[in-house]
ZAMARGU-4260 file (C-alpha; in steps of 0.2 Angstrom, whole numbers, plus 5000, padded with zeros to 4 digits):
<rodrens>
0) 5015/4706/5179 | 5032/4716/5173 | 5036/4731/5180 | 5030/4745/5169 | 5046/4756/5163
5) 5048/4773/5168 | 5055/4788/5160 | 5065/4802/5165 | 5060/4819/5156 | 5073/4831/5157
10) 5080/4842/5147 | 5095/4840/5137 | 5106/4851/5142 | 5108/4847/5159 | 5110/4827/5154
15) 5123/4835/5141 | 5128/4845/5156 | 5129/4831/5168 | 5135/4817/5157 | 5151/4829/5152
20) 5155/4833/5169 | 5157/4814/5175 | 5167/4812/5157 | 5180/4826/5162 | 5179/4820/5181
25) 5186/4804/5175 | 5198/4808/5162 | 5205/4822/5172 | 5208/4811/5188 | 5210/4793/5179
30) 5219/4794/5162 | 5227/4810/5157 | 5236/4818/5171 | 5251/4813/5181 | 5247/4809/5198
35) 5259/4823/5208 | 5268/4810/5220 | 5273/4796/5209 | 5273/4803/5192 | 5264/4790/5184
40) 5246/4789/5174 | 5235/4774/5182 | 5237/4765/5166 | 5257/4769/5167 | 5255/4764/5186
45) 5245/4745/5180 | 5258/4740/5169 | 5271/4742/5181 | 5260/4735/5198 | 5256/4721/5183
50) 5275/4719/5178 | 5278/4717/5199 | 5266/4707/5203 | 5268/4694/5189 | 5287/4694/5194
55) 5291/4702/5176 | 5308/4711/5182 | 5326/4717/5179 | 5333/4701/5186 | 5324/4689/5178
60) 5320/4683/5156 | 5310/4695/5146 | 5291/4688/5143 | 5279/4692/5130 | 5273/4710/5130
65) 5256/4703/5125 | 5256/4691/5139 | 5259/4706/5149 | 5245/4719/5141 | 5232/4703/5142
70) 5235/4705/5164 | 5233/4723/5164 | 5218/4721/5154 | 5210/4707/5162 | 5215/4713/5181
75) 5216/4730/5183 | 5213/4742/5165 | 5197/4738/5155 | 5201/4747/5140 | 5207/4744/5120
80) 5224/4733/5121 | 5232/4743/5110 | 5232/4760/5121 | 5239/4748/5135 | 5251/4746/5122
85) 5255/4762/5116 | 5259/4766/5136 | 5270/4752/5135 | 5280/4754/5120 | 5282/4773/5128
90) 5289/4768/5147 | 5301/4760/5135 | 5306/4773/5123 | 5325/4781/5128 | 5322/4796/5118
95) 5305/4799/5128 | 5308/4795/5146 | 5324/4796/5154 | 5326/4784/5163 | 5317/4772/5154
100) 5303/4761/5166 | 5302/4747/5154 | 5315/4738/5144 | 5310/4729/5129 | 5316/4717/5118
105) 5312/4720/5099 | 5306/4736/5088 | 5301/4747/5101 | 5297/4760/5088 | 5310/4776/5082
110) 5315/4794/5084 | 5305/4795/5064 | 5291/4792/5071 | 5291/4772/5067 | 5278/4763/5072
115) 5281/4749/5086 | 5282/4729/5082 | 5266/4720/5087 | 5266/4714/5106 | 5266/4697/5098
120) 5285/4699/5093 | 5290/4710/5106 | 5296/4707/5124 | 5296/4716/5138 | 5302/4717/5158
125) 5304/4730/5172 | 5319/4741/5172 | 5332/4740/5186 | 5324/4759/5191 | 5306/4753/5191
130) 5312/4741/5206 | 5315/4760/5215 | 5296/4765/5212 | 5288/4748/5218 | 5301/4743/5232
135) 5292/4739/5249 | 5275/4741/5241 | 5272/4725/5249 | 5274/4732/5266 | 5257/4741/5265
140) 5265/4759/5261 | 5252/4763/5251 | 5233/4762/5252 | 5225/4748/5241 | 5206/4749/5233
145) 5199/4734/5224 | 5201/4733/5204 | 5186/4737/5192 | 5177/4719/5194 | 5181/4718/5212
150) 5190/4702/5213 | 5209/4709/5216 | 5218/4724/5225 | 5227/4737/5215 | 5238/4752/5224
155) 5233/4771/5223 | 5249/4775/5222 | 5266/4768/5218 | 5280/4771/5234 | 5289/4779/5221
160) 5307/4781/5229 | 5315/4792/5218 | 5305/4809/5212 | 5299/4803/5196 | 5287/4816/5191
165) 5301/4827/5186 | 5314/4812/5181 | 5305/4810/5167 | 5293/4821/5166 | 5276/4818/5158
170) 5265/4825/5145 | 5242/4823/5143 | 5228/4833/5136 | 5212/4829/5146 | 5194/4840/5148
175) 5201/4857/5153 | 5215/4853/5156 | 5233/4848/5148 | 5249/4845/5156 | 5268/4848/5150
180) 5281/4844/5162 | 5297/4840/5156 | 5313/4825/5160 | 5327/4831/5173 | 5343/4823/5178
185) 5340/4810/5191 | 5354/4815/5200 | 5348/4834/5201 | 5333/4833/5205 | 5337/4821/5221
190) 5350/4834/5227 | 5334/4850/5225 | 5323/4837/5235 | 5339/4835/5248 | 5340/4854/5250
195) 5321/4856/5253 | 5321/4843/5265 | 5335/4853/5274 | 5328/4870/5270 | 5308/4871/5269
200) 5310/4888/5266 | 5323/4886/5253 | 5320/4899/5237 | 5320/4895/5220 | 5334/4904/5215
205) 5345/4892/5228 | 5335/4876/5220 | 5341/4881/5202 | 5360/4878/5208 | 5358/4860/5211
210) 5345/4857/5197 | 5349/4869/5183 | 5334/4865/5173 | 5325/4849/5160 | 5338/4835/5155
215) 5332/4828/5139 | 5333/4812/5134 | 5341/4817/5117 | 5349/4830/5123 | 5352/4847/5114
220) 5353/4864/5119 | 5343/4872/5131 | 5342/4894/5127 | 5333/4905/5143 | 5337/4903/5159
225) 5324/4915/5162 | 5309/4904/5158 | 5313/4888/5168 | 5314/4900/5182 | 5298/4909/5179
230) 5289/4888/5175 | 5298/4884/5193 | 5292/4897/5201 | 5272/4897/5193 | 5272/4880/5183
235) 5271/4891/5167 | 5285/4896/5157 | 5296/4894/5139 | 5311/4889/5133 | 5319/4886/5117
240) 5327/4871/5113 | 5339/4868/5099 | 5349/4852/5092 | 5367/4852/5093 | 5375/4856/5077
245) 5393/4858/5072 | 5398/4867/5054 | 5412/4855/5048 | 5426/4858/5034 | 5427/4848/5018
250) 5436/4845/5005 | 5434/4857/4989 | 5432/4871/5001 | 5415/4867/5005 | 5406/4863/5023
255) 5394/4855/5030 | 5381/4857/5044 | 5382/4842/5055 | 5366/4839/5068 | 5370/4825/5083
260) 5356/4831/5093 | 5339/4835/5092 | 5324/4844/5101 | 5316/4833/5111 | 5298/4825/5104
265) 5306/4832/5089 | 5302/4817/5072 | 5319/4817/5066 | 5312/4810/5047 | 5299/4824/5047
270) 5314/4835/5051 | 5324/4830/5039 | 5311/4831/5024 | 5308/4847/5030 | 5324/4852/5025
275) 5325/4843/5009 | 5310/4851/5005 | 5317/4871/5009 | 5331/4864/4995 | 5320/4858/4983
280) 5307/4874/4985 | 5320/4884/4983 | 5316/4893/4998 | 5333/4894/5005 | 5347/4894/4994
285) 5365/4886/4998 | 5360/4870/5001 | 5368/4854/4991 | 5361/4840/4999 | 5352/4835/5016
290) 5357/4816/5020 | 5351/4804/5038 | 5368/4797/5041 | 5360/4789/5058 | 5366/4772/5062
295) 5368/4762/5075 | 5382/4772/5082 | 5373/4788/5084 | 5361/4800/5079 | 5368/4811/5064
300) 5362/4822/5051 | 5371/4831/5038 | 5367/4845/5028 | 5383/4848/5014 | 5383/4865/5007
305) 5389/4872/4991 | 5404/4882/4989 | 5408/4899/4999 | 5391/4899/5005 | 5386/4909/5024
310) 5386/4891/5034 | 5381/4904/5049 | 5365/4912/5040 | 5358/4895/5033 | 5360/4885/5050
315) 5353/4900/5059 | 5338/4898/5045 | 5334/4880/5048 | 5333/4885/5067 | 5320/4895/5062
320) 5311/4887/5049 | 5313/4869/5055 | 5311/4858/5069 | 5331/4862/5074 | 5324/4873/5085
325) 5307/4873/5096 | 5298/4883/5110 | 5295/4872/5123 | 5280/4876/5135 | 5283/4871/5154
330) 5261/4868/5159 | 5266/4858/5176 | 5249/4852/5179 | 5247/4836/5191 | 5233/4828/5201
335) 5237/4831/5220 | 5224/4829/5233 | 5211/4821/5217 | 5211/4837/5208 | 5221/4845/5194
340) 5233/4857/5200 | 5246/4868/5191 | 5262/4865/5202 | 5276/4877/5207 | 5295/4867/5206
345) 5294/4869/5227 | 5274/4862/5228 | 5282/4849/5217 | 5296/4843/5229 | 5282/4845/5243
350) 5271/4831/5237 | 5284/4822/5233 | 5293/4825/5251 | 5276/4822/5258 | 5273/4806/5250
355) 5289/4797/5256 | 5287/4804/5273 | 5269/4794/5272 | 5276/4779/5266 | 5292/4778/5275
360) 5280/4782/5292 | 5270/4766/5286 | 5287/4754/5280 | 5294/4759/5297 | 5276/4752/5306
365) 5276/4738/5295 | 5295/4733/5300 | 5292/4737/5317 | 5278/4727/5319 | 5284/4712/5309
370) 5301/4713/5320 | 5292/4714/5336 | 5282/4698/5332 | 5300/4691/5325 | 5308/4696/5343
375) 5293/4688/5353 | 5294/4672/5344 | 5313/4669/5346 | 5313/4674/5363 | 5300/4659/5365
380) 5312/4647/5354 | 5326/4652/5367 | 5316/4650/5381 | 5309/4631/5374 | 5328/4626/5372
385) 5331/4628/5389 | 5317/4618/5395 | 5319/4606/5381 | 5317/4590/5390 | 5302/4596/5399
390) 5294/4600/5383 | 5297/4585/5373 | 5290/4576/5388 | 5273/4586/5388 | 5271/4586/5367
395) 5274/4565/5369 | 5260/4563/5381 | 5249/4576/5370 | 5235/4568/5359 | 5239/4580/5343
400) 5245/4597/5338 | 5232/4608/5345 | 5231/4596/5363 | 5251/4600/5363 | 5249/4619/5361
405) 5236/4621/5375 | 5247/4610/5387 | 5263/4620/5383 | 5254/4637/5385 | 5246/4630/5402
410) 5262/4625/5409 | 5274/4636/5403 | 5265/4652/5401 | 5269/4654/5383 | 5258/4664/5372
415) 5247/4656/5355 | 5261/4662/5343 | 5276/4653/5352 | 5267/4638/5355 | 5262/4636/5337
420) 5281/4640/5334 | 5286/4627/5347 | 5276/4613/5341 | 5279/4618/5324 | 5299/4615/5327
425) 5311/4604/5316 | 5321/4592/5326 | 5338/4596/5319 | 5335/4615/5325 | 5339/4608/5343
430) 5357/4607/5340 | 5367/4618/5352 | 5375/4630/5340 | 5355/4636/5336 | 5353/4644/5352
435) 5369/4655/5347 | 5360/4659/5331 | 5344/4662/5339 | 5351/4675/5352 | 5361/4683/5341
440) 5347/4686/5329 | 5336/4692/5345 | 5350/4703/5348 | 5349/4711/5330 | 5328/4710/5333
445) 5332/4721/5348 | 5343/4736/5340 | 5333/4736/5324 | 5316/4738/5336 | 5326/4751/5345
450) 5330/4761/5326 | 5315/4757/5319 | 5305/4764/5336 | 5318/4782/5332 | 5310/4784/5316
455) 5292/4786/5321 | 5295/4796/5335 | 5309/4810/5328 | 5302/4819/5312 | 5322/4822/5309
460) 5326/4805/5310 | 5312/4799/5295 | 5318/4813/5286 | 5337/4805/5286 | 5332/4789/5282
465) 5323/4798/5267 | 5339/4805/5263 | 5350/4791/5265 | 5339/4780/5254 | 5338/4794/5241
470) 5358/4797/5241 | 5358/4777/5236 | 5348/4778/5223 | 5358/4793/5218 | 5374/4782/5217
475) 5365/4766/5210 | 5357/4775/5194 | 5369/4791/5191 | 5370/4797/5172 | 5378/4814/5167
480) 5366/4829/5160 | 5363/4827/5142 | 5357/4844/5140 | 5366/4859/5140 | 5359/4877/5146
485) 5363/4893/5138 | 5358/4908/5147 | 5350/4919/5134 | 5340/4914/5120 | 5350/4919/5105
490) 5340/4931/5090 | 5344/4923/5077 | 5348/4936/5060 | 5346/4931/5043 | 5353/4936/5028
495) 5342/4939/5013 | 5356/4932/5002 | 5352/4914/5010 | 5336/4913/5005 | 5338/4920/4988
500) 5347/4916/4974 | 5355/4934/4971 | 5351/4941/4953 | 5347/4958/4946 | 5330/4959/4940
505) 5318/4974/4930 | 5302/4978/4942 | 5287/4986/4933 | 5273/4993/4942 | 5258/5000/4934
510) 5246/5013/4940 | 5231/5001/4941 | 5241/4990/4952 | 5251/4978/4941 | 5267/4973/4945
515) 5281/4960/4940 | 5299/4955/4939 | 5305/4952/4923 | 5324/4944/4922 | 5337/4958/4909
520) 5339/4945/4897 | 5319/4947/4892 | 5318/4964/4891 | 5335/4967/4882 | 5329/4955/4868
525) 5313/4964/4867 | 5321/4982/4865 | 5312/4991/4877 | 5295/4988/4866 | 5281/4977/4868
530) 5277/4981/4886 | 5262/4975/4893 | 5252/4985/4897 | 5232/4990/4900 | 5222/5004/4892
535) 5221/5020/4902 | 5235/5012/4913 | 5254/5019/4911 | 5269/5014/4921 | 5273/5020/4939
540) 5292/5014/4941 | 5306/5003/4930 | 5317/5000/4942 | 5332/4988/4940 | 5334/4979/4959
545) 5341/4965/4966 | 5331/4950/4971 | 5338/4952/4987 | 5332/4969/4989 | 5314/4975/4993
550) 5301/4988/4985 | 5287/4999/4994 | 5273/5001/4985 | 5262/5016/4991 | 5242/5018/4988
555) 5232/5034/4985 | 5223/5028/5001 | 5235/5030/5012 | 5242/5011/5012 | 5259/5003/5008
560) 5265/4987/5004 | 5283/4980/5007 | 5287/4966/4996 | 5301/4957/4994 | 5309/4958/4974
565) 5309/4939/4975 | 5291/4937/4981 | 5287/4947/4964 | 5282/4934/4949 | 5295/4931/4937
570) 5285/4934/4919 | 5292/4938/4902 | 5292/4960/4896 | 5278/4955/4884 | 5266/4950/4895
575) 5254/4960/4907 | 5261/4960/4925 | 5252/4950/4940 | 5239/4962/4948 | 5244/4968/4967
580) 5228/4961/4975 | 5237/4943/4972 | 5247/4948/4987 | 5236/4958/4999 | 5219/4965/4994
585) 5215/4982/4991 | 5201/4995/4989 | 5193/4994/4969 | 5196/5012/4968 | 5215/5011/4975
590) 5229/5015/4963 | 5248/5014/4966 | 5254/5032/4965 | 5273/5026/4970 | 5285/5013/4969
595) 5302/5015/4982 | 5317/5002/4980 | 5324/5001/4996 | 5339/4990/4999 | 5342/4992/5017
600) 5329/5001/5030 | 5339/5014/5037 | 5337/5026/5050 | 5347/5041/5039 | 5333/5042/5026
605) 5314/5046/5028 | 5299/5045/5019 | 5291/5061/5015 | 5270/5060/5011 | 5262/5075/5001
610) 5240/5072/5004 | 5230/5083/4994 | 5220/5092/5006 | 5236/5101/5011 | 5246/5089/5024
615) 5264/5084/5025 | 5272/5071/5033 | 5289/5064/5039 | 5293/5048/5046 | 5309/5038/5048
620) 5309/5026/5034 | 5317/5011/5045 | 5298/5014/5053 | 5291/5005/5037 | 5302/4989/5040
625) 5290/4974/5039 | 5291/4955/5036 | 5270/4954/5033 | 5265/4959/5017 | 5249/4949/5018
630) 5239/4966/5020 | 5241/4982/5016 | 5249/4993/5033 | 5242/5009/5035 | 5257/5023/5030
635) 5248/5038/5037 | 5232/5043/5045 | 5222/5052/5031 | 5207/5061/5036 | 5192/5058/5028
640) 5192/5065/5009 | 5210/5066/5009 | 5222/5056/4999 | 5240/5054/4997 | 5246/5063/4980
645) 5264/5059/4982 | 5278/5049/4991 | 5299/5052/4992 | 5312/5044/5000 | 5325/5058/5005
650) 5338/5061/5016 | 5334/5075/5025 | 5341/5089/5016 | 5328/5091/5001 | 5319/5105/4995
655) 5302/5105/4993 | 5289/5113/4981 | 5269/5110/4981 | 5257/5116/4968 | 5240/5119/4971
660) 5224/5117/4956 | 5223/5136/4958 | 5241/5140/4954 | 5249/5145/4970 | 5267/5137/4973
665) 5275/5135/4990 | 5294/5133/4991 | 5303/5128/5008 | 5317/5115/5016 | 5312/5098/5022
670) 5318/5102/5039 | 5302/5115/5040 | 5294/5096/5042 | 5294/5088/5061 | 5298/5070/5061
675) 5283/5060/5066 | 5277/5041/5072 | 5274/5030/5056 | 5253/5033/5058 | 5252/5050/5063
680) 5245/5062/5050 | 5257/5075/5047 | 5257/5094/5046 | 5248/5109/5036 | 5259/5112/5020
685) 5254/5125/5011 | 5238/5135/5015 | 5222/5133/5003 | 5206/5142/5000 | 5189/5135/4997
690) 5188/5122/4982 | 5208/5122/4982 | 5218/5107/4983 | 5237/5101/4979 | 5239/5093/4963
695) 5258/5086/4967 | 5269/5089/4981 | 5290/5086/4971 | 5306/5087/4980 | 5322/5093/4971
700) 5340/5096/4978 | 5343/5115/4980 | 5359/5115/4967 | 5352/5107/4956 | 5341/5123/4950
705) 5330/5114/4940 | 5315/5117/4931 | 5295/5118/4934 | 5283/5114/4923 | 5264/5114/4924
710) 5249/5108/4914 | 5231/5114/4913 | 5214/5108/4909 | 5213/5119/4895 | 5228/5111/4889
715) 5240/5126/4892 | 5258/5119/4897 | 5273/5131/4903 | 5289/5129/4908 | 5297/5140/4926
720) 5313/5144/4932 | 5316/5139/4951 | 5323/5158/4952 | 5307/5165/4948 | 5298/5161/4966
725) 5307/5164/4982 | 5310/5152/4997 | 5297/5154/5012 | 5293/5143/5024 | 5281/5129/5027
730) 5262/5131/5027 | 5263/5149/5020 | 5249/5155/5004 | 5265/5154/4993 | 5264/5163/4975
735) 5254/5164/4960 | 5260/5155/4945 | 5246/5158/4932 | 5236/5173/4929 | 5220/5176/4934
740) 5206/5172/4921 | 5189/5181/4923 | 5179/5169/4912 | 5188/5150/4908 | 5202/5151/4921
745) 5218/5140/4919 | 5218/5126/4935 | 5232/5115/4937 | 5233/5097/4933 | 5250/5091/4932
750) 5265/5099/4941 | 5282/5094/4941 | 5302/5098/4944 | 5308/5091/4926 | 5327/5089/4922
755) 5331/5085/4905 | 5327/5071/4898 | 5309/5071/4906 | 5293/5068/4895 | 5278/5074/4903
760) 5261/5063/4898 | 5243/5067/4899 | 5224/5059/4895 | 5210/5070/4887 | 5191/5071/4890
765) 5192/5061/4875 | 5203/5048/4879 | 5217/5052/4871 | 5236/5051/4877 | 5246/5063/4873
770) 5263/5068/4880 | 5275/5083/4879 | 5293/5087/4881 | 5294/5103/4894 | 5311/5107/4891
775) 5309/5108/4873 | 5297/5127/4879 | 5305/5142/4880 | 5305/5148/4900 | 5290/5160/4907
780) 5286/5172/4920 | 5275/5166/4934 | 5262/5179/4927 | 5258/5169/4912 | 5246/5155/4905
785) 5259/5144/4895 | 5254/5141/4878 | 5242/5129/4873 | 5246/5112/4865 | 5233/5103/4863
790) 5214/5111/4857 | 5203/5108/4870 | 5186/5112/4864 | 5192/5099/4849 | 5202/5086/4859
795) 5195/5086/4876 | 5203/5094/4892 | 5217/5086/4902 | 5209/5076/4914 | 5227/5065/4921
800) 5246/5071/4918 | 5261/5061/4923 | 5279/5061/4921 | 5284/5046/4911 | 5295/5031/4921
805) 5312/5032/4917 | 5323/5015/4918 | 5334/5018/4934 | 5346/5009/4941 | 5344/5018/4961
810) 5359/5006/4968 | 5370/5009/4955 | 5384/5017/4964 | 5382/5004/4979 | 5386/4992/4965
815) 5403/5000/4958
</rodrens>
């Protein structure tokens, strides 16, 4: 009767739970991290113990690579072929590892990123280097467990006698953990694993003389000495690395960019489309032509320029915007003692320095014990020589082999192992000049037992023979540094005019948020007519800019936007602009109450914000500086109700004038105004009563005496002299400039400084525009109402005024 089957119930989570936690277990400990003494991942460390054991070295023909791949798979690696492969084709790779473990024969792959040959066509051996890792792993240095099926023996570890963790460094991601630890100079790294030997104690600081820092295998230029201090002293730090690139004359007065190096892991064809790709977007200008000139002499690419172009600003742009330059992260994780550890340069040397003093202590048994069994059975051989006849007689008058060996060891007291010598013996060793040979190798057996008996008992005598063995490989497999370090990392500046094509342009921005560029050309053959525009929306700014320069758009609610002129669309006069919230989005009831051009940010002007509960404020515009315009920033704090009714850019010697809806005017200097952060809120500006609030905040320059005009809701419109009101100072009631009405009283809404040829607009209740020209009315007193020019029981009252936007041209005597 079968056995009835049984279930487990339990629930998922802790399977899940359970299941994932012997996962990560394995892929932590068994495929994706370096294992801290030899450097290697056990499917790295298979393909090498495979390569050894199959006699697939240096000195000998190059085999198959499938031949090769089928071992490892079928002995010691039950996993896809192709991964045993991939690991491989990488061991073989010089612009990986450096100092490659494999050499192959055939396309190995290629700095683009090009896929390998198949391991049908390709062929592979050990390098002279692997040799270093697997020497005397036959004299049981390391421990041995048997292979997955349980029918061979694989090593642990490899003897590993040079540091090759940090050689050639190693890079995984596994469960929770990922590990980056980069190449180094061989010879570097052996003369900071000399100096800890000598100096246990030794600081990292002192370390960093004889091992500067990574040695890629392609090279390039290493910028922040800082950071592969902080990695060697934690395990976690960053770098920048950068390809070596030279600017190089030629003919026509032009140059070129050359690049003979790049980042390491870098794709040089991804690179190099990259860059074609900026050209062709247009998104750096400058550039003529981005050509691969690498051959088999060397790695080069060459960007050719046009002429009198900043060759400085453009190569500093592609180290920014390419592949030319790339953080490297230092994560110098490593399995040490079976568990992931992130590794300090000095615990790195220590595993490694504690591994070789385990294998040597195990060589130097192995030798020893081999040599004294060596030295026992000469001294029998010497011995039987010299009762040679005696011997010969006893071994005739033996039966057979085994009757021979217990006679001799009855008769001549020798042990198991020199009889079985003995009777093994070929005749023609009973020459005379063998027992000379035989003594003098007892002779060598003797001094070599003495050494090899001074290694195991003197901890400074195991820690020479580590360094002498460590100075040869030194000597054997010497390569200069291929990396150069810089100090500092190097803040790389660039010029607007490299990524744009320099061109004066018309920008537009409407009330309700439209905005464009427009090129001259369009708006000189349309006259100045035809502009584009929505009902109930009028124009903000007309400004005539550069593309290279930058415009800050401010909202009612307190927000700005900093957009570059060339970001803007490029769209004909006729047609309507592109609406703002393409660039960032925006409240529904935002509106943009000023447009500032700004060629460069600096620190002598400021930005001056009039809100219309009574507020001022003054920052530095160099404050406003930003390279996001994805979002609207926050310009100032605005408290809740409040909203900003004007903006200026001054230069800290204007004069300013506010108008309240109930007709008081304040007059001071900008200086009555602290500077503040760029988010504070600001200062009181002028005092208000109940139901008050200021309808326009306007800065003048005090000798320029001009005008003041005001509208009201009932449609009155006047026109002031600046002699008329006196100047206070800031947050005062300030004076009246209508008269008082009992029943019907006039409220402002529009106030502005006007010079001559400025047209004032306004919208009625009825929705009509209408507009004026102030300085076309005769002057009045403060104590009067204007007169009327519109009929506002018939046409509505004046709900919206605005000074109409000039064309200006802000950078005009820049220009000159």
């Amino acid at each position: 009767m079968s056995q009835p089957e049984t279930f487990l119930d339990l629930p998922l989570e802790e399977v899940i739970g359970d299941r994932f936690g012997r996962y990560s277990k394995y892929i932590i400990q068994d495929r994706a991290l370096p294992d801290a003494r030899d450097g290697l991942k056990p499917v790295q460390r298979r393909i090498l113990y495979a390569m050894h054991v199959e006699k697939n070295t240096f000195e000998k023909n190059f085999r198959k690579s499938a031949k090769t791949v089928g071992t490892v798979i079928g002995n010691y690696h039950p996993h896809g072929d192709s991964s045993v492969y991939e690991a491989m084709v990488r061991l073989s790779q010089d612009w990986k590892i450096r100092n490659v473990l494999v050499e192959m024969h055939g396309n190995n792959g290629s700095i683009d990123g090009d896929p390998p040959a198949a391991m049908r066509y390709t062929e592979a051996r050990l390098s002279s280097i692997s040799s270093e890792l697997l020497r005397d792993i036959d004299k049981e240095t390391v421990d041995f467990i048997p292979n997955f099926d349980d029918t061979i023996q694989e090593p642990v570890v490899l003897p590993a006698k040079f540091p090759n963790l940090l050689v050639n460094g190693s890079t995984g991601i596994s469960a929770g953990y990922a590990t980056d630890i980069p190449p180094h100079n061989l010879s570097e790294v052996i003369d900071a694993v000399i100096m800890k030997i000598d100096k246990p104690e030794v600081s990292v600081d002192k370390l960093m003389h004889v091992m500067q820092g990574p040695d890629f295998p392609t090279g390039g230029i290493i910028q922040g000495v800082e950071g592969i201090k902080k990695a060697y002293e934690t395990g976690r730090g960053k770098i920048i690395v950068r390809g070596k690139t030279s600017i190089e004359e030629v003919r026509g007065n032009r140059q070129q960019i050359v690049i003979e190096e790049i980042p390491y892991e870098v794709n040089k064809a991804n690179m190099v489309k990259k860059m074609d790709e900026l050209r062709i977007d247009r998104k750096v200008e400058g550039i003529a032509e981005v050509r691969d000139e690498t051959d088999r002499t060397g790695l080069r690419v060459v960007v050719e320029l046009k002429k009198d172009v900043n060759s400085e600003g453009i190569l500093n742009f592609l180290f920014k915007n390419t592949d030319l330059q790339v953080t490297y992260h230092f994560n110098m994780v490593a399995i040490q003692d079976k568990t992931p550890k992130l590794l300090s340069l000095p615990q790195m040397l220590d595993a490694y320095i504690d591994h070789q003093k385990e294998v040597v202590t195990r060589q130097t048994n192995y030798d020893l014990r081999k040599a004294k069994d060596r030295a026992h059975i000469v001294e029998g051989l010497i011995k039987a020589i010299s009762i040679l006849d005696e011997l010969i007689a006893t071994i005739r008058a033996s039966k057979d082999k085994q009757d021979a060996k217990q006679r001799i060891i009855a008769s001549y007291d020798f042990s198991e192992a020199q009889a079985e010598a003995i009777v093994m013996l070929q005749l023609y060793r009973l020459t005379n000049t063998d027992i000379t040979s035989l003594e003098k190798e007892a002779a060598e057996l003797r001094k070599n037992i003495t050494e090899l008996e001074a290694i195991l008992q003197s901890d400074k005598k195991l820690l020479q023979t580590i360094k002498k063995d460590l100075k040869q490989i030194k000597k054997t497999f010497y390569t200069p540094r291929r990396t150069v370090i810089e100090d500092k990392i190097e803040e790389l500046k660039i010029n607007i005019e490299v990524m744009v094509a320099s061109e004066d342009v018309l920008v537009s921005v409407s009330k309700d948020g439209y905005i464009k560029r427009t090129s001259l050309r369009s708006y000189g053959a349309s006259n100045g007519d035809d502009l584009a525009i929505k009902e109930e929306d009028h124009l903000v700014g007309l400004v005539e800019l550069n593309t290279t320069d930058k415009v800050l758009l401010f909202t009612n609610k307190g927000k700005y936007l900093p957009i570059p002129v060339h970001e803007l669309p490029d769209i004909r006069w006729k047609d309507i602009g592109q609406h703002i919230s393409n660039f960032a989005s925006i409240d529904k009831d935002e509106r943009i109450i000023q447009v500032l051009p700004i060629r460069e940010f600096s620190d002598k002007y400021f930005l001056l914000f009039f809100t219309k509960n009574g507020m001022i404020k003054r920052s530095e515009l160099a404050l406003y500086d930003s390279q996001r315009f994805s979002k609207a920033l926050i310009a100032l704090n605005l408290k809740k109700g409040d909203e900003v009714v004007n903006v200026y850019q001054t230069d800290g010697h204007s004069d300013i004038f506010l108008a309240s809806n109930k007709g008081y005017g304040l007059w001071y200097h900008e200086s009555e105004v602290t500077i503040v952060g760029q988010r504070a809120a600001g200062v009181k500006a002028i005092q208000l009563k109940e139901e008050e609030y200021v309808v326009n905040g306007q800065i003048f320059n005090d000798m320029s005496a001009p005008s003041l005009a005001i509208i009201t809701q009932r449609g009155a419109c006047k026109r002031m002299k600046l002699q008329e009101f006196e100047k206070t100072s800031r947050a005062k009631r300030g004076l009246l400039m209508l008269r008082e009405l009992k029943s019907k009283p006039h409220r402002i809404q529009g106030f502005f400084v006007v010079n001559d040829n400025d047209t004032i607009c306004y919208n009625t209740a009825n929705g009509e525009t209408h507009s004026i020209y102030p300085l076309a009315l005769s002057t009045s007193d403060r104590y009067s109402n204007g007169s009327f020019v519109i009929d506002a029981d018939h046409d509505g009252e004046v709900v919206e005024a605005w000074k109409q936007a000039e064309y200006i041209k802000p950078f005009e005597d820049m220009n000159d």
